[in-house]
DSSP file (Angstrom, degrees, kcal/mol; ACC not computed):
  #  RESIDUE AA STRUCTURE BP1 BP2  ACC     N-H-->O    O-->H-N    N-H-->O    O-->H-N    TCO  KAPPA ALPHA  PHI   PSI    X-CA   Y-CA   Z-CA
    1    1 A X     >        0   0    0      0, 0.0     4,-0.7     0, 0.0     0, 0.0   0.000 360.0 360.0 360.0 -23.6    0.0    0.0    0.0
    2    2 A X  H  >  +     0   0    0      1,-0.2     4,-0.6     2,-0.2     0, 0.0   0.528 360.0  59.0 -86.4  -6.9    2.9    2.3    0.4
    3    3 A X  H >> S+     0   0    0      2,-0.1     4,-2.3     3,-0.1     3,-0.6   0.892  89.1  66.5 -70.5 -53.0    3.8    2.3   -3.0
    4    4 A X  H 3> S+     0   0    0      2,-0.2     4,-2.0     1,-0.2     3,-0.4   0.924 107.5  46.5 -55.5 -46.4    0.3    3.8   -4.8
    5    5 A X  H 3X S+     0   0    0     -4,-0.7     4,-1.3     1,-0.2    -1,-0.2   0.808 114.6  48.4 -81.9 -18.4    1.0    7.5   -2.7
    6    6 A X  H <X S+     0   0    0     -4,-0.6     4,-0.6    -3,-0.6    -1,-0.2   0.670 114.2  45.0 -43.7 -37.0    4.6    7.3   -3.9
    7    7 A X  H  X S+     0   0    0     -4,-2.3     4,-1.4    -3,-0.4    -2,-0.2   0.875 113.2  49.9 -65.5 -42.9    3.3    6.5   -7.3
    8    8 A X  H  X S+     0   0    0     -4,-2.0     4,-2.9    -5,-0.3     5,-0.4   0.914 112.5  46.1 -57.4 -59.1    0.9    9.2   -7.0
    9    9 A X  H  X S+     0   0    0     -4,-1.3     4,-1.8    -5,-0.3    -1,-0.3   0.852 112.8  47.6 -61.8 -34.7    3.4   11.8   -5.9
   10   10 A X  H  X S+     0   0    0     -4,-0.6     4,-2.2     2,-0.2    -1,-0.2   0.653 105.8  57.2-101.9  -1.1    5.7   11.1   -8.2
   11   11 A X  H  < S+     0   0    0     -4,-1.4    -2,-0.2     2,-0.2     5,-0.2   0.966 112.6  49.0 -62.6 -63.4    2.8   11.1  -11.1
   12   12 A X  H >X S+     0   0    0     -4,-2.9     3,-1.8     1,-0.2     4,-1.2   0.945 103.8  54.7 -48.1 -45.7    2.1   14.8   -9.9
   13   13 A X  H >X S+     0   0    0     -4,-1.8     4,-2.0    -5,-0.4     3,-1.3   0.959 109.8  46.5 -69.5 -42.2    5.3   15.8   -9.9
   14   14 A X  H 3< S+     0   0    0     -4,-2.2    -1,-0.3     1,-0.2    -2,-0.2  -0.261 111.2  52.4 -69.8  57.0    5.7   14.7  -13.6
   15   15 A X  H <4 S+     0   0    0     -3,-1.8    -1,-0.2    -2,-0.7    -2,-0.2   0.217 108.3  48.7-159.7  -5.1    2.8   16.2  -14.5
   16   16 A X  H << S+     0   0    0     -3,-1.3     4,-0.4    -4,-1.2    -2,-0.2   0.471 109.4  57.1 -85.2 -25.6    3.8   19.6  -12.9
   17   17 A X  S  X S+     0   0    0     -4,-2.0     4,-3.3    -5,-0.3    -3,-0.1   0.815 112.8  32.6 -46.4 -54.6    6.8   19.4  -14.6
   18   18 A X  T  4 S+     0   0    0      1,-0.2     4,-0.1     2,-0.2    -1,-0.1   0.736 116.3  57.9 -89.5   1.4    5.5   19.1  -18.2
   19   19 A X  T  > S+     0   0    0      2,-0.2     4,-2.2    -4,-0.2    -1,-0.2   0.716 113.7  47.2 -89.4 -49.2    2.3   21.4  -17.3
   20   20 A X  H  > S+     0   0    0     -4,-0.4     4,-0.8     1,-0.3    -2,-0.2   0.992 115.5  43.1 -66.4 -61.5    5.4   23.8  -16.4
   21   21 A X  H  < S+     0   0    0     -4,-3.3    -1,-0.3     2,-0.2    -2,-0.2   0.556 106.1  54.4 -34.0 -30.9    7.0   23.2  -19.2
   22   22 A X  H  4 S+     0   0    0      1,-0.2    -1,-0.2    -3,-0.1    -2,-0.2   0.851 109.0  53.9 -90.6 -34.8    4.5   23.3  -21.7
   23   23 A X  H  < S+     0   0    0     -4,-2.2     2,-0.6    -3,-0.1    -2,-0.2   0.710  78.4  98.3 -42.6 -36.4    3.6   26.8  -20.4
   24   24 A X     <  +     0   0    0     -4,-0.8    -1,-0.1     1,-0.2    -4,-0.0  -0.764  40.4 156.1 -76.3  93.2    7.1   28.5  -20.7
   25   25 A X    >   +     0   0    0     -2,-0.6     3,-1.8     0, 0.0    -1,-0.2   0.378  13.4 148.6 -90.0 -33.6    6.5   30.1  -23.8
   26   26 A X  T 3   +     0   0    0      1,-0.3    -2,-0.0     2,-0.1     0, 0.0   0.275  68.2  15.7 -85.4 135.4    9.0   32.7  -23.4
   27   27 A X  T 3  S+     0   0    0      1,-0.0    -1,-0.3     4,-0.0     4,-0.3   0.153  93.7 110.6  81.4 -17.8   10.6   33.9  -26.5
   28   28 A X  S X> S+     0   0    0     -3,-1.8     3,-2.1     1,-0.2     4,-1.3   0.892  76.5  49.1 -48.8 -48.7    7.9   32.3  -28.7
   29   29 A X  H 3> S+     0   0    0      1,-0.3     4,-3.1     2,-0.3    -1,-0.2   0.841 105.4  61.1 -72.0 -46.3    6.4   35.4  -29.9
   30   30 A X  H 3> S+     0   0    0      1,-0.2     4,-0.7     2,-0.2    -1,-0.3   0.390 104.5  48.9 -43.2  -5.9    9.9   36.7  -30.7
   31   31 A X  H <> S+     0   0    0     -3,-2.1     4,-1.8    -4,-0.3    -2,-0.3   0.674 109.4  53.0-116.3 -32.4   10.2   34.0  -33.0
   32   32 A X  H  X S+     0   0    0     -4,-1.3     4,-0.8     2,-0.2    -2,-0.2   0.787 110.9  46.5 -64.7 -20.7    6.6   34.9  -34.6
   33   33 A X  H >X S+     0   0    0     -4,-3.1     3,-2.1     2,-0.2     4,-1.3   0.989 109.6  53.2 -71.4 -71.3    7.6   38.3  -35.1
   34   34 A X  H 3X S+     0   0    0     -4,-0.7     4,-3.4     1,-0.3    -2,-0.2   0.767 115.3  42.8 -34.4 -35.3   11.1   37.0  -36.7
   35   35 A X  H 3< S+     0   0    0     -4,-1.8     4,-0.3     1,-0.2    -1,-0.3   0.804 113.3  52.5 -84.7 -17.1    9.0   34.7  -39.2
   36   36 A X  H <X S+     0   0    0     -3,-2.1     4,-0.6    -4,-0.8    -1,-0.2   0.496 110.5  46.0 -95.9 -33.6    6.5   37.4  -39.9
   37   37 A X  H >X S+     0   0    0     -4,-1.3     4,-3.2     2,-0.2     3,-2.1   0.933 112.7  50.9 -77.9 -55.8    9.3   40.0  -40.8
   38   38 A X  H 3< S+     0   0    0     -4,-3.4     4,-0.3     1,-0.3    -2,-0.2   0.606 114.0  43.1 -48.1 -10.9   11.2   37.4  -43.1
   39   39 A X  H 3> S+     0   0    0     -4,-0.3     4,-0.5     2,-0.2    -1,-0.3   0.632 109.2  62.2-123.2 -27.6    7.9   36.5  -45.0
   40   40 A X  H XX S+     0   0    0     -3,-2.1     4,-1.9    -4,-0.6     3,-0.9   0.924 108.6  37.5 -63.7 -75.7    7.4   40.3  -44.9
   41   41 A X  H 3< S+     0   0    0     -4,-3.2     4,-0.5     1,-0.3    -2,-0.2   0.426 113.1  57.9 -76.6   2.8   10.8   41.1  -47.1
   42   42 A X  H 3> S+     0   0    0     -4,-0.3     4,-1.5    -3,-0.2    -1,-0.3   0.532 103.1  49.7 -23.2 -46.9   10.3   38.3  -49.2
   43   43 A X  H <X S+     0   0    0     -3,-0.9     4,-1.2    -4,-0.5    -2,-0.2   0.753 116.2  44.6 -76.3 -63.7    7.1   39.6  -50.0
   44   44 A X  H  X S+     0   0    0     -4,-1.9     4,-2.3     2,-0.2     5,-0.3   0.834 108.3  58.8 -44.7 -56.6    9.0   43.1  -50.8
   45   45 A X  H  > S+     0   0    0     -4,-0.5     4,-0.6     1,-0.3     3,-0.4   0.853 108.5  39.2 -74.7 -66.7   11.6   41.5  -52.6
   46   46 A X  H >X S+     0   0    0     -4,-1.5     4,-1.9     2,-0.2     3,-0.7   0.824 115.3  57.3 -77.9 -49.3    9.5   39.7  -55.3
   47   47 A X  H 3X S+     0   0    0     -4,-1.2     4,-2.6    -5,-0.2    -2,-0.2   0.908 107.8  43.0 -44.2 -34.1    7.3   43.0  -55.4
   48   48 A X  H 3X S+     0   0    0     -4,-2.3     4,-1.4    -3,-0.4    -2,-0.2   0.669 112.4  57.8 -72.3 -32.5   10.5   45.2  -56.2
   49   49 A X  H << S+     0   0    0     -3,-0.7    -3,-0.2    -4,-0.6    -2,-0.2   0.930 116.7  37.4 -82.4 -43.8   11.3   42.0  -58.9
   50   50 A X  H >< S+     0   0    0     -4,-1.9     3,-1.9     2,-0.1     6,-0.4   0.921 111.0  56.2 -82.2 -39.6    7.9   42.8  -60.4
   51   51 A X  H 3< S+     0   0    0     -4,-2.6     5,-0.4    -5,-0.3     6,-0.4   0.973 106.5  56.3 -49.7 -71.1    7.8   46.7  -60.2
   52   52 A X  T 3< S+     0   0    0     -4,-1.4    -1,-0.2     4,-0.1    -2,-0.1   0.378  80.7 101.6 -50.4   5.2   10.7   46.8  -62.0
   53   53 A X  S <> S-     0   0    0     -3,-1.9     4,-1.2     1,-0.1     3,-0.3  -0.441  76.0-116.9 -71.7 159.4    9.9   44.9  -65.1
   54   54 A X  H  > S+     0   0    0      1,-0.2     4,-0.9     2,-0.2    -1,-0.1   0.667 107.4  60.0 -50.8 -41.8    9.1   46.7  -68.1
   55   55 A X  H  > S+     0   0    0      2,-0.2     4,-1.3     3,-0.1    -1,-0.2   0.750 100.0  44.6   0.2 -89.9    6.3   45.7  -68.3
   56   56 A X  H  4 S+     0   0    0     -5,-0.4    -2,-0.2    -6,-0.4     5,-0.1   0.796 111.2  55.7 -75.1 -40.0    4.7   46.8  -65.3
   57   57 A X  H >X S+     0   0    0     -4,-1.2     4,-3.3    -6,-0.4     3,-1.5   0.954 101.9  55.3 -78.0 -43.2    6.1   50.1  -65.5
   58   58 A X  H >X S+     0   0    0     -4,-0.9     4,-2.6     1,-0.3     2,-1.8   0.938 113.6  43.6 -40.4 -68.1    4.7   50.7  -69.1
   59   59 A X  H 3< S+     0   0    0     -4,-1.3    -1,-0.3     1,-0.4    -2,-0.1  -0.283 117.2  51.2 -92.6  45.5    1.0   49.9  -67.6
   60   60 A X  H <> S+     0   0    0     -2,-1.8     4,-1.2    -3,-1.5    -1,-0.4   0.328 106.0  48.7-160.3 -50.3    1.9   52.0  -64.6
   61   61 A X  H <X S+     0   0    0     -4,-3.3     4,-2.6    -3,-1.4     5,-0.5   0.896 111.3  48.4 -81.0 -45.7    2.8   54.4  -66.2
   62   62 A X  H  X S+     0   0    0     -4,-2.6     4,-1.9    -5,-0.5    -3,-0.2   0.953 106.7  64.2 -24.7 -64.0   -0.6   54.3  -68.5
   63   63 A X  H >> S+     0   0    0      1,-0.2     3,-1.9     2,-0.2     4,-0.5   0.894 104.6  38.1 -49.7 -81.1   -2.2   54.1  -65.5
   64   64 A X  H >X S+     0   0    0     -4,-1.2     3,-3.4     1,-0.2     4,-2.3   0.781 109.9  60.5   2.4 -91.1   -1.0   57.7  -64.2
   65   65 A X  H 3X S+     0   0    0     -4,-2.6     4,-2.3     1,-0.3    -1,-0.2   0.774 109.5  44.0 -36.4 -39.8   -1.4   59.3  -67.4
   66   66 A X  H << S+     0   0    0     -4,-1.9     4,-0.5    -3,-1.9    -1,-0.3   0.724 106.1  53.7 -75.5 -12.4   -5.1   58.3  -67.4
   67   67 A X  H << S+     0   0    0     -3,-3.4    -2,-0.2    -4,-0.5    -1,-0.2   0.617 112.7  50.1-108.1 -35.3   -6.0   59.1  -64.2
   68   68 A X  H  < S+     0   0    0     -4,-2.3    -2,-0.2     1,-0.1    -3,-0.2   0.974 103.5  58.5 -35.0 -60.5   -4.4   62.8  -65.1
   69   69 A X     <        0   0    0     -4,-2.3    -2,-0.2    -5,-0.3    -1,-0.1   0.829 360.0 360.0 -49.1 -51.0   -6.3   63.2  -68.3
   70   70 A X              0   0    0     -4,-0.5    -1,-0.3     0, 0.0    -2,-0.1   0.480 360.0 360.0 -85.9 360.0   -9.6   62.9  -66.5
């Protein structure tokens, strides 16, 4: 019989452990911000790739010119 509150105690205490653990967050958000930035200038990066086609700028430029006329 003096085993099961030993078991029992030592259940809680791994189970306050990984309850502690799973809580301890710390830094997480610092890491969502980091993925959030990268995904951010990526984002930029391939916009800049597109502004500068020929392309774009031609029908960009259209655009402007029409929105003058009026």
């Amino acid at each position: 019989m003096s085993t099961t509150p030993n078991r029992i105690r030592r259940t809680h205490r791994v189970v306050d452990r990984l309850h502690a653990a799973a809580q301890d967050d710390q830094g997480s958000a610092t890491a969502e911000y980091a993925v959030v930035i990268l995904a951010a200038v990526a984002f930029a990066g391939v916009l800049v790739a597109v502004m500068r086609s020929g392309e774009v700028q031609t029908i960009l430029t259209e655009l402007v010119r029409g929105a003058l006329a009026l």
